[in-house]
C-alpha positions as CSV (number, residue, x, y, z in Angstrom):
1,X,28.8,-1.9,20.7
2,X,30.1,1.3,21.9
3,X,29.2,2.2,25.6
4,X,27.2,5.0,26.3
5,X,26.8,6.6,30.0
6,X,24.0,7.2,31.4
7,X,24.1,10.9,31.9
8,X,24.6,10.9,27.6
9,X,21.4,8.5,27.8
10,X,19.2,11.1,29.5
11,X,20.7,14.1,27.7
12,X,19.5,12.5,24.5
13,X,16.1,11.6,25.8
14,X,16.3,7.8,26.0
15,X,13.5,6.4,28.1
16,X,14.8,3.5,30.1
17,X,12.9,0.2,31.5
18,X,12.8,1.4,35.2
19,X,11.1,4.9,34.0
20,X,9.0,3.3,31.6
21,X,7.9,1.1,34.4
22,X,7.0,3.8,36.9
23,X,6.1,6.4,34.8
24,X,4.1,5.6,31.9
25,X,3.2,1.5,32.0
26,X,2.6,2.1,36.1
27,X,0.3,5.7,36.1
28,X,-1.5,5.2,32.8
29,X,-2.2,1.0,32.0
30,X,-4.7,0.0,34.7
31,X,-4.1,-3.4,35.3
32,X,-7.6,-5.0,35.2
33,X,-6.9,-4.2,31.4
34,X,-4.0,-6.1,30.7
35,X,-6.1,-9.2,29.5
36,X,-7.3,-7.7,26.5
37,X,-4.1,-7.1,25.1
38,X,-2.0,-10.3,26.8
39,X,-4.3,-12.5,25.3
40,X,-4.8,-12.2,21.0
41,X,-8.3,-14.1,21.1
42,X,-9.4,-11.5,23.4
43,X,-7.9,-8.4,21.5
44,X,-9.3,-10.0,18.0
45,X,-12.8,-10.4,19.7
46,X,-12.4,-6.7,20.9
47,X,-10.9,-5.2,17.8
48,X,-13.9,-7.0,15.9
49,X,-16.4,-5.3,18.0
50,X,-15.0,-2.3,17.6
51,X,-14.6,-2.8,13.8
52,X,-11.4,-2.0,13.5
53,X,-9.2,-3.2,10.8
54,X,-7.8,-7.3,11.5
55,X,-7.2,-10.3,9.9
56,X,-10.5,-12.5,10.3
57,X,-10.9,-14.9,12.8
58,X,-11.4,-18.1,11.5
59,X,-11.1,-20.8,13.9
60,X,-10.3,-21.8,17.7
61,X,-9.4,-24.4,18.9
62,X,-9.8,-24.8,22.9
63,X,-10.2,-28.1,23.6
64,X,-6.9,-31.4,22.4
65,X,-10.4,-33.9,21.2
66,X,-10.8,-31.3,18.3
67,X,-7.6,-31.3,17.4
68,X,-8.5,-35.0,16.0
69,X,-10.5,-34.0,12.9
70,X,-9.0,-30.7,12.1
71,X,-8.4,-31.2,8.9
72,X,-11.5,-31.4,8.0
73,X,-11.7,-27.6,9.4
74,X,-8.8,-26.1,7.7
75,X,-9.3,-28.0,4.4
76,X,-11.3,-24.9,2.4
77,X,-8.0,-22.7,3.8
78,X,-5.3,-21.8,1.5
79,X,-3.5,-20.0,3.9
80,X,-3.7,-19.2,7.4
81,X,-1.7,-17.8,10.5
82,X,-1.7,-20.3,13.7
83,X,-1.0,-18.5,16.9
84,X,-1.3,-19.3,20.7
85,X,-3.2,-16.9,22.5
86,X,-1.0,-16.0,25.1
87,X,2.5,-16.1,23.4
88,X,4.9,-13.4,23.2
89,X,8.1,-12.4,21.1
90,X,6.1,-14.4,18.1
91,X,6.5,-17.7,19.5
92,X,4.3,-20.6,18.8
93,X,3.2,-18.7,15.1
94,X,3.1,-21.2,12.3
95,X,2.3,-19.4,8.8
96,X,0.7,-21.5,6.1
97,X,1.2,-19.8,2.9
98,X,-0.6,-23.0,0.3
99,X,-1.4,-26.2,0.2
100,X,0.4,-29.4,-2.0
101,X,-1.3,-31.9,-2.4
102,X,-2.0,-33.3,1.0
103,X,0.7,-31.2,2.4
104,X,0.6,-28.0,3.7
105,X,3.3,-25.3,2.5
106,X,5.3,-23.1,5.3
107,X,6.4,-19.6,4.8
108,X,10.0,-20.9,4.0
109,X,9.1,-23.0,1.0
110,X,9.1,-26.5,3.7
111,X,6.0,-29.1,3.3
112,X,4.5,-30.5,6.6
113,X,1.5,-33.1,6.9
114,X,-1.4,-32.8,8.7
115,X,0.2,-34.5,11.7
116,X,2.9,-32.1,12.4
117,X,0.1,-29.1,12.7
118,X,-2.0,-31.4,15.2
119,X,1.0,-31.9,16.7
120,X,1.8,-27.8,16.5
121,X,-1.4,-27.3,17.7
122,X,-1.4,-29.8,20.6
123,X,1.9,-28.4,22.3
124,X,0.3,-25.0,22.2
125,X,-2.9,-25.8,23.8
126,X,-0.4,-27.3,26.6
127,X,0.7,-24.1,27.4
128,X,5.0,-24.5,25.5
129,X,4.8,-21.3,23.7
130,X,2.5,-19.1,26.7
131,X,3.7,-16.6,29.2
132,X,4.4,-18.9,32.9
133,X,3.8,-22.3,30.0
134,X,-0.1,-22.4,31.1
135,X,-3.1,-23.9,29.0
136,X,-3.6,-21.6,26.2
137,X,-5.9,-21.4,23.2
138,X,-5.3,-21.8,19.9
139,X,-6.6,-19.3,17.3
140,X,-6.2,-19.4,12.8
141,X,-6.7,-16.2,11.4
142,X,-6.3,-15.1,7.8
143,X,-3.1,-14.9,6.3
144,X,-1.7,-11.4,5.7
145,X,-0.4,-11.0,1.6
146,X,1.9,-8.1,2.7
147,X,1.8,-5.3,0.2
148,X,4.3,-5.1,-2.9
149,X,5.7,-2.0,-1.8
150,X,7.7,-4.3,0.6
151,X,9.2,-6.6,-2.0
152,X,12.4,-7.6,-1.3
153,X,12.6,-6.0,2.4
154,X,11.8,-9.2,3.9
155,X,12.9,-12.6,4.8
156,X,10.1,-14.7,4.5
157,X,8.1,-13.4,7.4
158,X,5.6,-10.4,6.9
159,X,7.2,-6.8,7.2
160,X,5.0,-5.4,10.2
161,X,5.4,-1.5,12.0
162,X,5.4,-1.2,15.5
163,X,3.8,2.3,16.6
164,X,4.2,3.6,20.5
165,X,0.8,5.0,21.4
166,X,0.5,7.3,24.1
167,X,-2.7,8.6,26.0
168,X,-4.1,8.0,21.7
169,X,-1.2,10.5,20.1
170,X,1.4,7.8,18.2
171,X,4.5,8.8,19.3
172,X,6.7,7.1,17.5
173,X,6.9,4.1,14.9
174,X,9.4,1.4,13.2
175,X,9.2,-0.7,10.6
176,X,10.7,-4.6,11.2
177,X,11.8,-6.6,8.6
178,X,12.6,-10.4,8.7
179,X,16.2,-12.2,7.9
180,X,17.7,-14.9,7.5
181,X,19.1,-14.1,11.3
182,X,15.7,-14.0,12.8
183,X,14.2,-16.9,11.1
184,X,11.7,-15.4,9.2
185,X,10.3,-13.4,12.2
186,X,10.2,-9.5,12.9
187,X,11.7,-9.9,16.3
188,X,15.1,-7.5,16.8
189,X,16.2,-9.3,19.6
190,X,16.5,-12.3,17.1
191,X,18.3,-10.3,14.2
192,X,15.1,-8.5,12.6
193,X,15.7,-5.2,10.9
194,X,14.3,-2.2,12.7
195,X,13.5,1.1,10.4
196,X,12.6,4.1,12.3
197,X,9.7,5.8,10.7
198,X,9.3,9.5,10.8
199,X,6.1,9.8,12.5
200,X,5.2,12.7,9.9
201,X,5.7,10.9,6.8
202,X,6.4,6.6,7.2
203,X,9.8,7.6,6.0
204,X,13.1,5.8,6.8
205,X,15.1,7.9,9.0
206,X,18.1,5.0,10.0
207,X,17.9,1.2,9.9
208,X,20.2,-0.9,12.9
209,X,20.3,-4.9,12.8
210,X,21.3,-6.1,16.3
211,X,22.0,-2.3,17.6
212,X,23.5,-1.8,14.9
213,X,22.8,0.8,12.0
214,X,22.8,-0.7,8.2
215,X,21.9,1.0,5.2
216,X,20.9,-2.8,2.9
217,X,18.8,-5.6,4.1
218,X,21.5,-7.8,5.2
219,X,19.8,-10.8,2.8
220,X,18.5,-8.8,0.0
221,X,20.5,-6.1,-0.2
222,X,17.9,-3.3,-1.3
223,X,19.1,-0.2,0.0
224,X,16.8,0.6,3.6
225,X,17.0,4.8,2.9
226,X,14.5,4.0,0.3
227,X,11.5,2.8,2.1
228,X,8.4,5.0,2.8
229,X,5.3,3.6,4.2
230,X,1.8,4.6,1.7
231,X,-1.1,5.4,3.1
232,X,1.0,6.6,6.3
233,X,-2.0,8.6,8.1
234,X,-4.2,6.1,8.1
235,X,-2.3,3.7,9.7
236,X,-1.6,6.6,12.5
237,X,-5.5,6.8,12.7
238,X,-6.0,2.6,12.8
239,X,-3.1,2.7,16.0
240,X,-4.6,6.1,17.5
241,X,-8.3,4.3,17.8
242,X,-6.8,1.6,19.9
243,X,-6.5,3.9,22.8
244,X,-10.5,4.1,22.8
245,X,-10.7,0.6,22.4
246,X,-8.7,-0.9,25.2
247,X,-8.6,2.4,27.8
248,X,-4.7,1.8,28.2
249,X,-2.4,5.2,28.1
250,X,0.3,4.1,27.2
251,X,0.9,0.3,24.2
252,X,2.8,-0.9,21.4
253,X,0.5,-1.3,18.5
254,X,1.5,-4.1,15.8
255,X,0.2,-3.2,12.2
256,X,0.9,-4.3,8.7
257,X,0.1,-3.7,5.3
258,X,-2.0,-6.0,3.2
259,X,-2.1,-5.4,-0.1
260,X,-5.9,-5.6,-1.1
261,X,-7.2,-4.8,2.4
262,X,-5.2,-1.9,3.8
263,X,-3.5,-1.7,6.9
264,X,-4.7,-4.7,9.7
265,X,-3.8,-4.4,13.7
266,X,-2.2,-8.2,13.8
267,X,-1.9,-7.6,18.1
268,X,-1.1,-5.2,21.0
269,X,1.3,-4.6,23.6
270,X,0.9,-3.1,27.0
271,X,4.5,-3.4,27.9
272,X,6.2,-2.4,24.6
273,X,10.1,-2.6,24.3
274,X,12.5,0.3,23.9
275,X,14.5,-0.6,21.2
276,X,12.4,1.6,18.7
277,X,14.5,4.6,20.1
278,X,17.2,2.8,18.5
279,X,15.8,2.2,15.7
280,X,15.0,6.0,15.4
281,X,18.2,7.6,17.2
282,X,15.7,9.3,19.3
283,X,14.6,9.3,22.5
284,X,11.1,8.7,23.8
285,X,10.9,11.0,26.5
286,X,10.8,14.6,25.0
287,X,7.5,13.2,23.3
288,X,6.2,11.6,26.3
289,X,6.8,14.9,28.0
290,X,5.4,17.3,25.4
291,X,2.2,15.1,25.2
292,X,1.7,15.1,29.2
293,X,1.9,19.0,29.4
294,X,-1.5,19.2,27.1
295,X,-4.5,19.9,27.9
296,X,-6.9,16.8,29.0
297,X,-8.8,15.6,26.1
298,X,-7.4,18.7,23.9
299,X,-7.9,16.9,20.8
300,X,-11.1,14.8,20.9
301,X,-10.3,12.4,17.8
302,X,-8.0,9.7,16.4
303,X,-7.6,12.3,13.2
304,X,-6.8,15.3,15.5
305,X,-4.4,13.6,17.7
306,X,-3.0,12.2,14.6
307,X,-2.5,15.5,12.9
308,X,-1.2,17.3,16.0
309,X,2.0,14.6,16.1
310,X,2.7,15.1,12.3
311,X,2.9,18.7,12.5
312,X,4.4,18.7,16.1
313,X,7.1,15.6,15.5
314,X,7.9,15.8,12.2
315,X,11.5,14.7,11.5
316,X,13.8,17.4,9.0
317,X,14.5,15.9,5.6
318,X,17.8,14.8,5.1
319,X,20.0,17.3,3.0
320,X,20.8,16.1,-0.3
321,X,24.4,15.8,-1.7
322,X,25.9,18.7,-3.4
């Protein structure tokens, strides 16, 4: 990967950790918040209240004695998400996309029995998959059936978009497809795809697998320049109202598309990562910036903060060939 100094960094607008740290996370996330988003029961419990889009809630498991007869629990469920409370980087999340027979069908195509998900189950409740490896909480939630406009972008694992949202104004979005390389997950640090979205229309502006740009999906091969996101404003709105909802300045929002339900907030982030710049080939901080110089409480909405970005930070179209 080619070396870049760090005078080029800040003359292109890249926000690093240390800044992020002290001048967005630090001033505007007030810690006593944290919880809601560091823990998913909490923030589907919140987002419920608040009747925001999300997959429903359909079990928890707190306690290893339940774990005993759980079958019993998940036996009218076709297909279901399993997550630990208190992971991160999607560990510990064990799709369920149909049943066989007695068996139970993973997202890759694999059969497991009943055992293996108690089993699953049990190691999360003892804290292996949770920030520090303490207790956790398991939760099931519906499964996602991600829209068709993402056919073929994916390796298994749901297609979700990662949107920056700062004091409520999105500032910037990417969409993060699953491979081969990341195991069916949307993790870049494991080989995902990141597409950077322009914030004014869901449209791919570059694609970059491990840093690095591509214009396919490295298993499917459909071309990435392709992809625009439907329904692109209202997913803005959906990621805008979570500033109301959790008081924090300055979070990653995780959102994807289902295709009878709409767009669904699947989690939060109050320490997001900084490879969606990459993703993008643009810096955070002009945005950042721009949005700090406005008046307090200037536009009162989700819709009107949402509006003011897509006019403000619109990307240019890309010229066409001659």
């Amino acid at each position: 990967m080619k070396w870049i100094s760090p005078w080029r960094l800040k003359k292109l607008g890249i926000l690093g950790m240390n800044a992020r740290n002290r001048d967005f996370i630090g001033r505007y996330n007030t810690r006593q918040m944290y919880p809601l988003v560091d823990n998913k029961l909490k923030t589907k419990l919140l987002t419920e209240e608040y009747g925001l889009a999300t997959p429903a809630l359909r079990l928890v498991v707190s306690e290893q004695h339940a774990i005993s007869h759980i079958e019993q629990q998940l036996y009218d469920l076709d297909g279901f998400a399993i997550k630990p409370a208190k992971g991160s980087g999607g560990k510990g999340i064990l799709v369920i996309t149909g049943r066989h027979g007695e068996n139970f069908i993973k997202a890759s195509g694999a059969e497991i029995g009943i055992e293996e998900i108690r089993r699953h189950m049990s190691n999360t409740l003892a804290g292996l998959y949770s920030l520090g490896g303490k207790p956790d909480v398991v939760i099931v939630e519906d499964l996602i059936e991600f829209d068709d406009i993402f056919d073929g972008y994916s390796h298994e694992g749901v297609p979700d978009i990662r949107i920056v949202v700062f004091k409520g104004y999105p500032v910037m979005a990417m969409l993060r497809l699953a491979t081969h390389a990341s195991d069916g997950k949307a993790n870049l640090h494991q080989g995902a795809v990141g597409v950077g979205l322009d914030i004014a229309t869901g449209r791919c502006l570059k694609a970059v697998q491990f840093g690095l740009g591509v214009s396919l999906h490295p298993d499917t091969k459909k071309p990435l320049n392709e992809i625009k996101v439907p329904g692109w404003r209202d997913m803005l709105v959906l990621a805008s109202r979570c500033y109301e909802m959790t008081g924090l300045g300055y979070i990653g929002t995780d959102i994807v598309l289902d295709k009878s339900r709409g767009p669904q907030l699947l989690e939060l982030n109050a320490r997001p990562g900084l490879a969606i710049q990459v993703a993008n080939g643009l810096g955070l901080v002009p945005r950042l910036r721009e949005l700090e110089t406005l008046k307090l409480r200037q536009h009162k909405t989700p819709e009107s903060r949402v509006d003011y970005v897509m006019e403000t930070f619109a990307e240019p179209l890309p010229a066409k060939p001659a």
